[in-house]
C-alpha positions in Angstrom: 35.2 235.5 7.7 32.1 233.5 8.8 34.2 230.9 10.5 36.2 233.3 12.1 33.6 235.6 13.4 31.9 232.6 14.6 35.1 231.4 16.4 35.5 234.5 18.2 31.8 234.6 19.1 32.5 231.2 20.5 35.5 232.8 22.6 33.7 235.7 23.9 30.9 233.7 25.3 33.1 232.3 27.5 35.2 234.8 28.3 35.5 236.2 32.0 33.5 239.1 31.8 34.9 240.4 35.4 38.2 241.1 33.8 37.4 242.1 30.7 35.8 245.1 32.5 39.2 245.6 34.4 40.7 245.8 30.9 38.1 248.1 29.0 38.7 250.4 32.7 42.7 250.8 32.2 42.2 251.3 28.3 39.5 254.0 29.4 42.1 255.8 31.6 44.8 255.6 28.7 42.3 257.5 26.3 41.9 259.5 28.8 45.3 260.7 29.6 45.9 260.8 25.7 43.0 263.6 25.8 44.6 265.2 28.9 48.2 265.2 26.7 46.6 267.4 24.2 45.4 269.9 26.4 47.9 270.0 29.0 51.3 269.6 26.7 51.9 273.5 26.5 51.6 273.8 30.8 54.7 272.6 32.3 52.9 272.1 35.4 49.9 269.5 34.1 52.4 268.5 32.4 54.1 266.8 35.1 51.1 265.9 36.8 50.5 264.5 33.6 53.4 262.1 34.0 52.3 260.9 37.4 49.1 260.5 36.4 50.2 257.8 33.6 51.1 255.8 36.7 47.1 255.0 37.5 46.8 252.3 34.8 49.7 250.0 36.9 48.3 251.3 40.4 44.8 249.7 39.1 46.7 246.3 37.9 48.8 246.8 40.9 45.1 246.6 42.7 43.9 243.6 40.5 46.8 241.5 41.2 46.3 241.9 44.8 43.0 241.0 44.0 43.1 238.4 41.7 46.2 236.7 41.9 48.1 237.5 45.3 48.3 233.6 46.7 47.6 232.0 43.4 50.9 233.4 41.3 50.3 230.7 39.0 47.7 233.1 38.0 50.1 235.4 36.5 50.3 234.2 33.2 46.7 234.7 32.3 46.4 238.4 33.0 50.4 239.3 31.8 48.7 240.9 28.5 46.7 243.6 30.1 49.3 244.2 32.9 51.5 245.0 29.8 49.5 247.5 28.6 49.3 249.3 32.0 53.5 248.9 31.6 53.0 250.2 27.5 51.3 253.7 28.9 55.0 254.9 30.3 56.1 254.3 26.8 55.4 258.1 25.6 56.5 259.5 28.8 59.9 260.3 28.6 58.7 262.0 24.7 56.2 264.5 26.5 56.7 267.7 25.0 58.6 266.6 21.9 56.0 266.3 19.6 57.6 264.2 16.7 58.6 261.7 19.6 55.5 262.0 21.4 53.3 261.1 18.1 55.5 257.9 17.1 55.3 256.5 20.9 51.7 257.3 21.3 50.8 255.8 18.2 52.8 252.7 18.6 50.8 252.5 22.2 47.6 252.9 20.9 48.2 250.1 18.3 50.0 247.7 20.6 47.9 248.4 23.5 44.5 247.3 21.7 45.6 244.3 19.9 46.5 243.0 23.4 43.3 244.1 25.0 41.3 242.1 22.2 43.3 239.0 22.6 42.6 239.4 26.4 39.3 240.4 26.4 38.4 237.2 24.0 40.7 234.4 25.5 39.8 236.2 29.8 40.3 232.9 31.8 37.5 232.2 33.7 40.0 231.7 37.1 39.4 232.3 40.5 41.5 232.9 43.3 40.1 232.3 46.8 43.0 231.6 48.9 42.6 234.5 51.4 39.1 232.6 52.3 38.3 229.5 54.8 38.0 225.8 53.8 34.2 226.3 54.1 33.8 229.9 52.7 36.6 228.5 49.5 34.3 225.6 49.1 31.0 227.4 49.0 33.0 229.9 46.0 33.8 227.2 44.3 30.1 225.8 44.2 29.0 229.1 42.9 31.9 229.0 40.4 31.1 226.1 38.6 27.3 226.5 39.2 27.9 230.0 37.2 30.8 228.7 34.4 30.5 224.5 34.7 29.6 224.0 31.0 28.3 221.0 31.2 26.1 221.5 34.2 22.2 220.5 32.4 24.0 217.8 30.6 24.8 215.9 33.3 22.2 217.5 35.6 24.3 218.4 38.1 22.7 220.1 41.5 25.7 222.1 42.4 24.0 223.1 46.0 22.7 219.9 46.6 26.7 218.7 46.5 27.8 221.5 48.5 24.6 220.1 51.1 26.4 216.4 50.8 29.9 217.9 51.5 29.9 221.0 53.5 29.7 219.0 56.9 32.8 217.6 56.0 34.5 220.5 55.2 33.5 222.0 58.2 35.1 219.2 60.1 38.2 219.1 58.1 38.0 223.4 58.7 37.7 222.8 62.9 40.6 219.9 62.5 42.7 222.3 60.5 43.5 219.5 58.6 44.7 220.4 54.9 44.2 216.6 53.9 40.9 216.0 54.9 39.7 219.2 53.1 41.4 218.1 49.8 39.9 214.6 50.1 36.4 216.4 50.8 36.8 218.4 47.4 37.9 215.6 45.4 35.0 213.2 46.5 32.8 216.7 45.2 34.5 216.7 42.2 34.3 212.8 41.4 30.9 213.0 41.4 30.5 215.4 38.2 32.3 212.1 36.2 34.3 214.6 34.2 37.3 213.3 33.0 38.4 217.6 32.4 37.4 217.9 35.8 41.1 217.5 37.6 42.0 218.5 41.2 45.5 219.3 42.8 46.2 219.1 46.4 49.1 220.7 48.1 49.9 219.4 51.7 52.9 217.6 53.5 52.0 214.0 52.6 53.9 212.6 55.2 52.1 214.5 57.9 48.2 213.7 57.2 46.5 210.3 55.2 43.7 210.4 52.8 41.4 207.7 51.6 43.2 208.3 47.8 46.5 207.6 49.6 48.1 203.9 47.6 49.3 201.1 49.3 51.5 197.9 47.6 50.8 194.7 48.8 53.1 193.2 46.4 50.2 192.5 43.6 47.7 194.5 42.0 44.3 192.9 41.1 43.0 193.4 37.4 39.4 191.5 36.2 38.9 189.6 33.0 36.0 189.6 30.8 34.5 186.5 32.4 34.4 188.1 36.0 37.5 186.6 37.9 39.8 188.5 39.2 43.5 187.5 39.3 46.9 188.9 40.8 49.0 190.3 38.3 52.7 192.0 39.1 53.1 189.8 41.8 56.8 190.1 43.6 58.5 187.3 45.6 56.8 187.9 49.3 53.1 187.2 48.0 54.3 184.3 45.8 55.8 182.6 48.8 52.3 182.7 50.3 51.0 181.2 47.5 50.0 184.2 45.1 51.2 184.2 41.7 50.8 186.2 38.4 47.1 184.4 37.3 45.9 183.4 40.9 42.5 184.4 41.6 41.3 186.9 43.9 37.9 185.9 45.6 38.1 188.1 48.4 39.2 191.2 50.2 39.1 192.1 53.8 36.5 188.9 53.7 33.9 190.8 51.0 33.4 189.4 48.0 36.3 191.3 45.3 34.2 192.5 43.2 31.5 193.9 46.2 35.1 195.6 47.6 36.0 197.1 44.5 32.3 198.8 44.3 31.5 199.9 47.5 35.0 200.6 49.1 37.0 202.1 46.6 36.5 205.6 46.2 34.9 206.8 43.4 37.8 208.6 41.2 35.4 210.2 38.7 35.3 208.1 35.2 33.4 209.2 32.9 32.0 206.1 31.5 31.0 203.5 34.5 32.4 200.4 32.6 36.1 202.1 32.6 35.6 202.8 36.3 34.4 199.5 37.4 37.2 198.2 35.5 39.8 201.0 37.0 38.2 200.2 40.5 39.3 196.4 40.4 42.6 198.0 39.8 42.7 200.7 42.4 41.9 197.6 45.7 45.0 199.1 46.8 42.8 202.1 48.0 40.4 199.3 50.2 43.0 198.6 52.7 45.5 200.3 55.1 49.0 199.0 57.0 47.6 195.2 56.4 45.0 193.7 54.4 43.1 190.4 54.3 43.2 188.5 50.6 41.8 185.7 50.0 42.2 183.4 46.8 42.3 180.2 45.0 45.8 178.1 45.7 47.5 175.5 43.6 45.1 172.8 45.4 42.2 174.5 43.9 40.8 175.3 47.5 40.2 179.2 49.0 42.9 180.4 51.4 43.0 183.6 53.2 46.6 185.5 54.3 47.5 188.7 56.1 49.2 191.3 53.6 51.4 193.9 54.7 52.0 197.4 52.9 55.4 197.6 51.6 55.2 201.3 50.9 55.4 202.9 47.9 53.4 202.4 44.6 55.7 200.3 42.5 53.6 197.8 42.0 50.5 200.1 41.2 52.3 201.8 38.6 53.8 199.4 36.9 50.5 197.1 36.4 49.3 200.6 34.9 51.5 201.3 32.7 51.2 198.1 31.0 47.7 197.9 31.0 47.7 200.7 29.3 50.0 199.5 26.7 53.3 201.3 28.1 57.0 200.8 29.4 57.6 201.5 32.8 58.8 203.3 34.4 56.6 206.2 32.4 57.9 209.9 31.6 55.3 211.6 29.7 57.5 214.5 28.3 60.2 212.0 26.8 56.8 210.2 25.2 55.6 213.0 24.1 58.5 213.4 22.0 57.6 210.6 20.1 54.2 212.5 18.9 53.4 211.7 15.4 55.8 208.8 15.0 55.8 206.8 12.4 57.4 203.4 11.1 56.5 199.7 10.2 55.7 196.9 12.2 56.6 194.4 9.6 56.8 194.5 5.5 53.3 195.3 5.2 52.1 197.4 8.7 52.3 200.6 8.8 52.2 202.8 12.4 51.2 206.0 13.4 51.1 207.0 17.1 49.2 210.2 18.1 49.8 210.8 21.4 48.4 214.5 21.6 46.8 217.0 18.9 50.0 219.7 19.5 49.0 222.8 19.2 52.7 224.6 19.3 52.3 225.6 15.6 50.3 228.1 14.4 48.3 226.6 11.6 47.2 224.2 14.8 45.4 227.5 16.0 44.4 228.7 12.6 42.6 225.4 12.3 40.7 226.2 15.3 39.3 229.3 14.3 38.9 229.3 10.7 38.6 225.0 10.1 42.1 225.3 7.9 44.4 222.3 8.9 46.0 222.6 5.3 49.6 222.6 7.2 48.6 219.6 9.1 47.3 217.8 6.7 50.4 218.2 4.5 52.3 216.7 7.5 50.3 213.7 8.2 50.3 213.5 3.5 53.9 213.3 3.9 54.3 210.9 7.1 51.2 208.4 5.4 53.6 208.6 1.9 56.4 207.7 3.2 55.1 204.4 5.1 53.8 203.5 1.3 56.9 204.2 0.0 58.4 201.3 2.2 55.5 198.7 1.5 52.5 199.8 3.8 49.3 197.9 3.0 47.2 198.9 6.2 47.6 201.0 9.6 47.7 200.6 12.7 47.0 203.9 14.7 47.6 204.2 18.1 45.6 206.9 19.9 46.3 205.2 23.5 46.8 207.4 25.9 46.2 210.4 23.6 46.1 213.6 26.2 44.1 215.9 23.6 44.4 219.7 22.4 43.1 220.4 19.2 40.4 218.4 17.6 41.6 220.4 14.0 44.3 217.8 14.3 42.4 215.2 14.4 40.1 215.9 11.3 43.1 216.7 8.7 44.0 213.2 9.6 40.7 212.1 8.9 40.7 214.2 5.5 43.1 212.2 4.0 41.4 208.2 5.3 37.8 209.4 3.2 36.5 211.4 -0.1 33.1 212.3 1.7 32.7 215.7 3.8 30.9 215.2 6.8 30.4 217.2 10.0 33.1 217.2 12.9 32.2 219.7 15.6 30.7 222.6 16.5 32.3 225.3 18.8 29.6 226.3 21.1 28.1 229.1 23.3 25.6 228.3 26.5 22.9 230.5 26.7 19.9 229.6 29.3 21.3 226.0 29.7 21.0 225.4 26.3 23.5 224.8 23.4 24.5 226.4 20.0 26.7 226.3 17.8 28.3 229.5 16.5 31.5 227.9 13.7 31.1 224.4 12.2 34.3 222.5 11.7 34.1 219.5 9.3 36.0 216.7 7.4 36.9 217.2 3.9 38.1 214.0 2.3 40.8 213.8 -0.3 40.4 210.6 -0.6 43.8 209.8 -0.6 43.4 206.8 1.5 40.0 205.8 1.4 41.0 202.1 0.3 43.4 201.9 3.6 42.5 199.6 6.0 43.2 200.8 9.7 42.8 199.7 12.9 42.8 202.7 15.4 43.5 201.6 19.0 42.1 203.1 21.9 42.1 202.9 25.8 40.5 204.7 28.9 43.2 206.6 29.2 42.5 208.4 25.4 40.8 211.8 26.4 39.9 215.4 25.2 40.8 215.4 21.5 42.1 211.8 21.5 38.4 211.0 22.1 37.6 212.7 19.3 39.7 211.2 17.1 38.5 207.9 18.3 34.6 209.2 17.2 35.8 210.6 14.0 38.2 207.6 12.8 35.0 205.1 14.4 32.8 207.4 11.3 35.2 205.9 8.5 34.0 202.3 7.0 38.3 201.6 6.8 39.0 202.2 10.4 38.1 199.7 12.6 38.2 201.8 16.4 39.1 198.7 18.6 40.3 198.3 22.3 40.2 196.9 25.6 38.2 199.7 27.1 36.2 202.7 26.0 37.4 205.9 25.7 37.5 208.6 28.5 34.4 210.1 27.6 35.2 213.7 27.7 35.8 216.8 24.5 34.9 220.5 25.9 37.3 222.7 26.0 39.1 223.4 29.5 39.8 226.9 31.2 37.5 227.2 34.4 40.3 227.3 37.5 39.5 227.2 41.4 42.0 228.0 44.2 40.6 227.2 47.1 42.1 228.3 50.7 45.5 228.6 51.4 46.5 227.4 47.8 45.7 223.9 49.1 43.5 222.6 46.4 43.2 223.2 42.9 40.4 222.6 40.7 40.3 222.5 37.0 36.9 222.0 35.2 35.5 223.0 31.4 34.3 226.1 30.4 34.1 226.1 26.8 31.4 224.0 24.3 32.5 221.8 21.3 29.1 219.8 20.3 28.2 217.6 17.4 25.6 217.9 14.5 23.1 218.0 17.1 24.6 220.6 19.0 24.9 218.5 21.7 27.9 218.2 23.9 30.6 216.0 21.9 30.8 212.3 23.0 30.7 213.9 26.9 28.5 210.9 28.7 25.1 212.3 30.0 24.6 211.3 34.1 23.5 207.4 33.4 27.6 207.2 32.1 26.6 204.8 29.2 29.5 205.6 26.4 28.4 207.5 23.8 31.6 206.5 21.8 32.5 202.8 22.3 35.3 201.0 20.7 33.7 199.5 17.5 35.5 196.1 18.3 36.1 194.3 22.0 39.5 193.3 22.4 39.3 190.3 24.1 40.9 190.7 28.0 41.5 186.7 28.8 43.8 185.0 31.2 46.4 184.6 28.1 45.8 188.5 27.3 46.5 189.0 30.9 49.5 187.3 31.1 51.3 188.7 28.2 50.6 192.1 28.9 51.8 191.4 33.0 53.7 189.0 32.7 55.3 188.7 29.2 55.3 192.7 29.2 54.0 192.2 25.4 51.8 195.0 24.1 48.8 192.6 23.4 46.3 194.9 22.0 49.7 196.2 18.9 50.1 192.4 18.2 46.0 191.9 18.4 45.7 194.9 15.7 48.3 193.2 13.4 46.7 189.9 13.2 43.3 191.6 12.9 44.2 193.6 9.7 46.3 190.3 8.0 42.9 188.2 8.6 40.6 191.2 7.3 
């Protein structure tokens, strides 16, 4: 009950007080009628003024809704339970005056109608909904929105009005253009600077009709830089080879700055976490440093510099291709028909085994059980089964592959863990913030089985593992048989998300954490402090060469799978 008490302390610290007043206010009124019933139930007059008056707990919902989610429907979902409740006080209506009927619809009422105001009241999303205001009255909400619920706002010493200083003139510009684009570019330069990889922002404007500075161009190559500096052309097409750039060619400059002086001072800051991901994203993103043409030069077959013209052929094939693979995937890429794939196993070769985790799923309810009272038995027993069954056909060593992981449940992610040690050691905290600082209020932590302690894995990783994939990178890196190895760091990023923005007109969206998961020294999990330094890098550098390069591009090998194998047969 400790656990659990502390989970739901955990919740409620979080929760949006705001509504969980509107909720306590309509469960007031429905004690009160229930009072009123009593008395009035033998007047047939009250008692049909009784009836209408069971309509005030949906009028005051009705008057919420308008409120809070009139503009931003998608805000629907997150107050549904306590606009049910104003629906369950008709339920004894049509049995006033019948007093066996009245008592079983009452009852069933009362019972139903506070089990859904506690889940309310302890899972009340902290959203906002300004879309009735301006650009530059939206904008100044949403500074005091995350200056109030940010959770990470003294970790990474964020000065919420000195942003909205930086950024307000241009949101007063976009405001007197009226221009929808502008004002969404102006709030995702804001939000970059929090380097938050939970920190997401949707835009909703005709594309066609207005530019931003995120807006890709294809040039017929994207740029990608090796560990020794250069920068080559990678998924090169036909019209730059005839000019004389090829997969491998090196990039020295771009509109006549040096690449790598392009890629830092004229790409736009997308918000990574760690600054060695985003240097190496930015070399990747010089699609963004150009408009209708572009001037690249580079080193041709005759070893000398030459410079061409590029147009933009439209379109971001080539952008998101070179992604995909760099990431270690098959493009085109569909998320939900990967996602199916969660939890795959199989073997690589007679001795390899392979596990992908590709999110910590949450659809089941021993996920959620996990979460609140640290009991991932269920999961556990899944992953037993799934590690038994690669034995069973030969396994010697693991390869896990947490690329790309998109997070949920860090529970997940220490049941796997139980079964790869026999020690217990801490796994997180689930915090509250109190005066800018941090506690924890329910400890979560490994228990080994020891299973497979004598297991040698290599987990691999990439920029693109996040949330709870993070975590499992930090827990997996605290086993002496996993070897944590990739290309890149991790994202850099574990609270817990729920704070929600609507700015005006529906036009931008902003997503942001609002909830604490912290370590043994109840700091922030693995989130990187302002400097951006990782606080969780790979254990082992996979090396990113020209011959790396060009089997991941070019071959379309996955480099870093193959790397793992070899690693484990020569350790």
């Amino acid at each position: 009950m400790k656990m659990l008490w502390g989970s739901l302390r955990h919740l409620l610290a979080e929760a949006n007080r705001t509504h969980m007043v509107w909720c306590g206010a309509i469960l007031l009124i429905m004690l009160i009628l229930a009072v009123l019933y009593h008395s009035w139930k033998n007047d047939t007059e009250k008692l049909r003024l009784w009836r209408l008056l069971c309509l005030i707990p949906m009028i005051v919902c009705g008057v919420h809704a308008y409120l809070y989610v009139s503009g931003a429907l998608m805000f629907l979902g997150g107050f549904l339970l306590m606009y049910v409740i104003s629906i369950l006080q008709l339920l004894p209506v049509p049995f006033a005056g019948r007093d066996i009927g009245y008592k079983i619809s009452a009852v069933l009422t009362g019972i139903l109608s506070c089990l859904c105001g506690a889940y309310f009241c302890i899972s009340s999303p902290n959203i906002f909904n300004h879309t009735r205001e301006s650009y530059t009255d939206s904008f100044h909400s949403l500074v005091q929105d995350m200056d109030r619920t940010y959770v990470l706002k003294e970790w990474k010493e964020v000065d919420f009005h000195a942003l909205e200083e930086k950024y307000m003139p241009l949101v007063e510009q976009a405001e007197k253009e009226q221009n929808p684009a502008k004002f969404a570019e102006t709030i995702r330069m804001f939000s970059s600077e929090l380097h938050d990889g939970h920190v997401a922002v949707d835009a909703d404007f005709d594309s066609e009709k207005y530019t931003t500075i995120y807006d890709p161009h294809d040039y017929g190559f994207v740029t990608v830089k090796l560990d020794n500096g250069d920068v080559i052309a990678v998924c090169t097409d036909e019209n730059v080879n005839k000019l004389g750039i090829e997969d491998g060619t090196i990039i020295t400059k771009w509109n006549g700055k040096p690449v790598l002086q392009a890629a830092e001072e004229d790409v736009p800051d997308l918000g990574e976490s760690v600054k060695s991901n985003a240097d190496t994203i930015a070399v990747m993103n010089l699609h963004l440093a150009g408009g209708d043409t572009v001037n690249v030069s580079f080193i041709d077959s005759n070893g000398e510099e030459k410079t061409v013209t590029l147009s933009d052929k439209g379109g971001v094939e080539s952008v998101f291709t070179a992604m995909a693979l760099f990431r270690g995937l098959e493009p085109p890429v569909d998320m939900e028909k990967l996602l199916e794939n969660n939890f795959d196993t199989k073997m690589l070769d007679e001795k390899c085994g392979y596990l992908r985790v590709l999110e910590e799923d949450s659809d089941e309810y021993s996920y959620y059980a996990g979460y609140l009272m640290d009991d991932h038995s269920k999961t556990r027993e899944m992953f037993r089964e799934k590690l038994n069954r690669l034995k069973a056909q030969g396994m010697k060593y693991l390869v896990i592959d947490i690329r790309n992981n998109m997070g949920d449940y860090d529970d997940i992610a220490i049941a796997l863990c139980d079964l790869l040690t026999d020690q217990d050691w801490y796994g997180q905290g689930l915090g509250i913030r109190k005066d800018g600082k941090y506690f924890s209020t329910a400890d979560h932590g490994v228990h080994g089985t020891g299973e497979f302690v004598d297991l040698q894995v290599v987990a691999l990783t990439n920029y693109d593992c996040a949330s709870a994939g993070d975590g499992l990178s930090l827990y997996l890196s605290k086993l002496p048989n996993v070897t944590v190895a990739g290309m890149n760091d991790h994202s850099g990023c574990d609270q817990e998300t729920g704070g929600v923005s609507v700015l005006s007109d529906g036009i931008v969206t902003v997503y942001y954490p609002t909830d604490l998961v912290l370590d043994e020294k109840n700091e922030p999990n693995i989130d990187t402090k302002s400097d951006r330094i990782s606080r969780n890098p790979v254990e082992v550098h996979i090396p990113f060469d020209y011959e790396a390069a060009m089997k991941i591009f070019r071959d379309r090998e996955d480099y870093e799978l193959n790397w793992a194998i070899k690693y484990l047969e020569n350790n």
